[in-house]
C-alpha positions, -999 to +999 in steps of 0.1 A: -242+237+497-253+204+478-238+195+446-253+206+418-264+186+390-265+210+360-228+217+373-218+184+370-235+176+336-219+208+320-183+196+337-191+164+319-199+176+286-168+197+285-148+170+292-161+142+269-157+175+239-117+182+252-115+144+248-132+144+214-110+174+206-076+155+218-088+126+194-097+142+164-061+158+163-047+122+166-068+108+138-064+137+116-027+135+119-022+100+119-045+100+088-025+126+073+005+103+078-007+074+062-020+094+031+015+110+028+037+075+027+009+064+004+026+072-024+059+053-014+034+023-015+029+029-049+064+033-061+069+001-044+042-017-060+050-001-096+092-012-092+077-048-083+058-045-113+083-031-132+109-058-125+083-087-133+077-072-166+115-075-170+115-109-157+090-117-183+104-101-206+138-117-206+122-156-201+102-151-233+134-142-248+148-176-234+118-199-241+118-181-276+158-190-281+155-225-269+122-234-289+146-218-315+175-240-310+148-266-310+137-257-341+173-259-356+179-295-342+151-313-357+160-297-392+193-307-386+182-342-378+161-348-405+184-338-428 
C-alpha cells in the first residue's frame, strides 16, 4: 500500500479550489463594502464642495464691499 499520486494531486486540487472559494467570498464581500460606503464618500466630497462655494461666495461679497468702500473714498477725496 504505497501512496498514490493521482490521490494526492486530486486532494491538492480540492484544496487549492476550497481556498479559492474561501477567498472569493472575502473579496466579493469586502468589495461589496467598499461600493456600499462609496456613496458616503461622495456626500462628503459634495458638502466640502458645497461649503467652498459658500466660502467663495461670501469673500466675493467682501472683496466686492471693500473695493466699494474704496470706491467711495477716493470720490470723497477728490471732492
Amino acid at each position: 500500500m504505497g501512496i498514490n499520486i493521482g490521490d494526492l494531486v486530486y486532494q491538492l486540487i480540492m484544496f487549492i479550489l476550497l481556498l479559492g472559494m474561501i477567498f472569493a467570498v472575502y473579496f466579493f464581500v469586502r468589495s461589496l463594502l467598499a461600493w456600499l460606503n462609496k456613496p458616503n464618500n461622495i456626500e462628503q466630497k459634495l458638502d466640502r464642495v458645497i461649503e467652498l462655494l459658500k466660502r467663495i461666495k461670501e469673500s466675493n461679497f467682501f472683496l466686492s464691499f471693500s473695493f466699494f468702500c474704496f470706491l467711495v473714498r477716493s470720490i470723497r477725496s477728490r471732492i
